[in-house]
N, C-alpha and C positions, 0 to 999 in steps of 0.2 A: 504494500500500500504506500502511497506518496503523498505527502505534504509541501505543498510548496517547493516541490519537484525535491524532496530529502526523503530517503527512506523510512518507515515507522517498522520500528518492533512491536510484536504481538502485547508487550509492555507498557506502550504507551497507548493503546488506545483504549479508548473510556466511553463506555455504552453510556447516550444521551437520550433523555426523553424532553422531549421539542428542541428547544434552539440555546445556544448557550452567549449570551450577549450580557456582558454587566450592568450597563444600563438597561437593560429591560425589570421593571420591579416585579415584571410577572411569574419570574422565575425565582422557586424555591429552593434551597437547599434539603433535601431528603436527610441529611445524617445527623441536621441539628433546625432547620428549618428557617434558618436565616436567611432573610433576602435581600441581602446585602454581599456585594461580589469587588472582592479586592483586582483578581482577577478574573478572567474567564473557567477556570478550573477552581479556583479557591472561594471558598465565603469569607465573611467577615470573621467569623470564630475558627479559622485558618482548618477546616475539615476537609479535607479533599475534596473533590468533587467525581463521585461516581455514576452520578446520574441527577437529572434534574426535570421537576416536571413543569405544566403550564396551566396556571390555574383557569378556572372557569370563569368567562366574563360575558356579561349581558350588553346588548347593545338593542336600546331604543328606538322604536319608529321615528321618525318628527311628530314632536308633540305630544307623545305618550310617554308614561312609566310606569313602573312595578307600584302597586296601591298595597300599602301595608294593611288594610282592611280587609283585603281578600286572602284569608289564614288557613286558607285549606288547598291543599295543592294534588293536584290528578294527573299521572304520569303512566306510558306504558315501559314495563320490564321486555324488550324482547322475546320471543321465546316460537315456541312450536306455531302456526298457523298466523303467526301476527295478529290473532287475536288482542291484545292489549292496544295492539295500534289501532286497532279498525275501533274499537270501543271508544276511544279519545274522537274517533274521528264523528261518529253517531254523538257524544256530549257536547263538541264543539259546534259542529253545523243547530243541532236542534237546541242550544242553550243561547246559542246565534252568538257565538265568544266575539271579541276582538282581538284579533294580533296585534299586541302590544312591542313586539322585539323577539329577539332571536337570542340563542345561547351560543356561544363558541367552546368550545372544548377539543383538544389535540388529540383525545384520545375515541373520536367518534369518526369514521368515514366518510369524508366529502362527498356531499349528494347535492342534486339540483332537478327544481321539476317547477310545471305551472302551479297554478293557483287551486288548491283541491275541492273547495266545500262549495262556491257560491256560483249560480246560475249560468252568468255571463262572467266567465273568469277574466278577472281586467288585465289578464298578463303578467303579475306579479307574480317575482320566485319565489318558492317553497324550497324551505332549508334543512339539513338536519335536525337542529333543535329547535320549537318555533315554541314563543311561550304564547297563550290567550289566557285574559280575562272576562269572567261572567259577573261583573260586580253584583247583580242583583243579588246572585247566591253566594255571596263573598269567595269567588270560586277562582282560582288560577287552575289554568292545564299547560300541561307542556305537551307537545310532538316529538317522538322521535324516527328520522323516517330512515336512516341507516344504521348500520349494528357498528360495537365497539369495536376497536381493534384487538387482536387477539393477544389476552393475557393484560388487559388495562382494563378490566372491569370492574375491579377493587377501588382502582384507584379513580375513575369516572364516579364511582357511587361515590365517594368522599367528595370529589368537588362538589354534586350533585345537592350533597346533603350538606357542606359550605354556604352554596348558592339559598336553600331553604331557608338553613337557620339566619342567615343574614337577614332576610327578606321579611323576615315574619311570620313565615310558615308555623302552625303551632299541629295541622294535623294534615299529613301523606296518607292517599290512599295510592298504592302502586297495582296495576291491572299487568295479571300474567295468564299466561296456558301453559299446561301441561300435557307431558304426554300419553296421551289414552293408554297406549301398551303397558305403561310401568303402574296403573291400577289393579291395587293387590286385591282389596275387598271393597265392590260395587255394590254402593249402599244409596238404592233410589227412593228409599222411605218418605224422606221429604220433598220429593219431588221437584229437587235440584241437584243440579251438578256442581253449585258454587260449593268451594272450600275456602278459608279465610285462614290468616295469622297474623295475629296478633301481638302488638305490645301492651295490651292491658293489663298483662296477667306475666307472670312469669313461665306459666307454660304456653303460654301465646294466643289461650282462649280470651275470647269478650261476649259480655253479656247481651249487648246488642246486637252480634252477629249471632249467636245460638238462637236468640227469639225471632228470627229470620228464618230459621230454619237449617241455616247452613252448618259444616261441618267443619271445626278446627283441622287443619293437616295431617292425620295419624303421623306422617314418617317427621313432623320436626319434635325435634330431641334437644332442647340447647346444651347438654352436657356431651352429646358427639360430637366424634371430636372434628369437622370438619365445621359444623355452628360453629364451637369454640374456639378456630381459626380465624372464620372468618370475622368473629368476637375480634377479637386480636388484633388482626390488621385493621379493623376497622378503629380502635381505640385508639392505634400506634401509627396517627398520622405521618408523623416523621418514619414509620418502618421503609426500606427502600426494598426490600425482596418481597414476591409474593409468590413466590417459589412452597407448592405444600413441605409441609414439616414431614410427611411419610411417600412412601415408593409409589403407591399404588392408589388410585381409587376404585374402591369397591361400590356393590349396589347401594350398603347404606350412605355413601354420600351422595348419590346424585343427587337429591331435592335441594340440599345446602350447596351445589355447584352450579345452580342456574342464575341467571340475572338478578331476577329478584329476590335471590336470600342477600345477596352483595347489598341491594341498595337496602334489604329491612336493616340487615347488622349496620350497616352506616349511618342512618336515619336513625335511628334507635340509640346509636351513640351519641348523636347531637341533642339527645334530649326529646325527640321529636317524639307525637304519638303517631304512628304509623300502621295500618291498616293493610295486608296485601287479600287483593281479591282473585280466586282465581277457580279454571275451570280446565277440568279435561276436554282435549279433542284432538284429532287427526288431523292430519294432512289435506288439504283438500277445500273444498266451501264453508267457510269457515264464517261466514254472515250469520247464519243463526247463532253460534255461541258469542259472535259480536253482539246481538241485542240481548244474550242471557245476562250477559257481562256489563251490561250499559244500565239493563235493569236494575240489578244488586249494588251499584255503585248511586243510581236513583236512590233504591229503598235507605242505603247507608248514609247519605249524606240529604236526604230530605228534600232531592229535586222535583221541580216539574217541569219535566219538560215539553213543549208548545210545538208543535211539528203544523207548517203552512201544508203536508201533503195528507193528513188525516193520519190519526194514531197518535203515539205517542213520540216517534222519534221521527227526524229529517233523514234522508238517505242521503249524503254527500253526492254528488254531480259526478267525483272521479272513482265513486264504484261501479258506474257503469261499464268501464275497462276493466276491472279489476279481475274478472273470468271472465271475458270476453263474452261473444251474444249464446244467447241460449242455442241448444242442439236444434234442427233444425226436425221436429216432431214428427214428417211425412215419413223422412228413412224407419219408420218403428213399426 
């Protein structure tokens, strides 16, 4: 490898996460957290510099801003069928939000598209993180329309839940899917598929999501030890590896290795009361468990929402692409 046309040894080179510039105050020290840069490698409390990341920053429409009244914040977790996305996407169109700003974050994949929700899209870009307010429900949402980059989803849930507590967020609801195959015991008694977790309670139960009907997560355990991981990294902002502590993951971590255990343990750490909704399903058409999902996020947070096409929810303009036209019924 070559610098400035001089050869590097495998010695000197030093894994960076975003940009390394001293004047930039965006940039953190991971190994004591200082953001202050003597040099480009060095912080102010002379710790090396082995990595450095780039915090999360908001940037405003003209004329808008983040309204500290609006204390409840709705996000989707990535995950199996984008379900969580498509559900933000039904609250946003039928609550009729306003995009107030966009999020930047270095550890999200550059994405870019038209306008998704309104009739006559005026041409405006759609970003990866896009935040909207519903003042009337004292309601923020965010978008997310691309996935993290791989092995920074620890550390996106930390800015994420930075950007909250800042803001005045006092309660996270985070929208996830799951996936249908790893249901061990299918239990349709209540006549829902939602399952919830919790920081109510120390075992992740709430009283208002039981009298719904729904069912706390059997597989979360906060004493396994992948919870207790990701407990860990999430407490130990300044930790700079997110390398597991063991060789191997087994069955019982996968529910603690998806999206949304990252942002509950992070969220959870900033004090936050946070809420994850979530629902099995496949592969595939995945619109119905978008309105199951839109519904339980209504019944929890006390929406109503007003649809111009009859019912209860708006159907965004860009699901029409979403699976393309229906089969065409003659071939049957």
């Amino acid at each position: 490898l070559m610098k400035n046309g001089a050869k590097m040894s495998p010695a000197q080179l030093q894994p960076v996460r975003g940009t390394r510039n001293k004047q930039d105050s965006k940039e953190t020290c991971i190994s004591c957290s200082s953001r202050t840069w003597v040099t480009p490698n060095q912080c102010a409390n002379n710790s090396t510099v082995v990595s450095v990341f780039k915090l999360m920053e908001f940037y405003a429409e003209d004329g808008k801003n983040l309204s500290l009244d609006n204390s409840t914040l709705v996000l989707p977790a990535l995950s199996i069928g984008n379900v969580g996305q498509l559900a933000v996407d039904l609250l946003v169109a039928s609550l009729k939000a306003e995009r107030i700003g966009y999020l930047d974050d270095s550890n999200v994949v550059p994405c870019v598209g038209n306008d998704a929700y309104w009739p006559s899209p005026p041409g405006e870009l759609a970003l990866p993180l896009e935040v909207y307010e519903s003042s009337p429900d004292a309601l923020a949402l965010v978008q997310q329309r691309s996935p993290i980059v791989k092995g920074m989803m620890v550390e996106f849930a930390r800015n994420l839940a930075n950007f909250a507590a800042a803001n005045g967020k006092k309660h996270v609801v985070v929208l996830s899917s799951l996936e249908f195959g790893r249901w061990q015991s299918i239990d349709m008694s209540s006549g829902s598929q939602i399952h919830y977790l919790s920081r109510s309670k120390l075992d992740g139960t709430d009283d208002h999501c039981e009298k719904q009907g729904w069912k706390r997560l059997p597989e979360y355990n906060p004493t396994q030890r992948m919870w207790k991981h990701l407990d860990d990294l999430a407490k130990n902002a300044a930790s700079e590896v997110e390398e597991l502590p063991f060789e191997e993951l087994g069955d019982e971590d996968y529910y603690a290795s998806l999206p949304y255990a990252a942002l509950f343990s992070c969220f959870k750490a900033k004090g936050l009361k946070v809420t994850c909704l979530l629902c099995y399903c496949s592969e595939g058409d995945n619109i119905p468990d978008a309105f199951h999902l839109a519904d339980a996020v209504s019944k929890t947070l006390g929406l109503r929402p007003n649809s111009s096409q009859g019912g209860s929810w708006t159907v965004p303009l860009s699901w029409k692409s979403v699976y393309g036209p229906p089969p065409d019924m003659s071939l049957f």
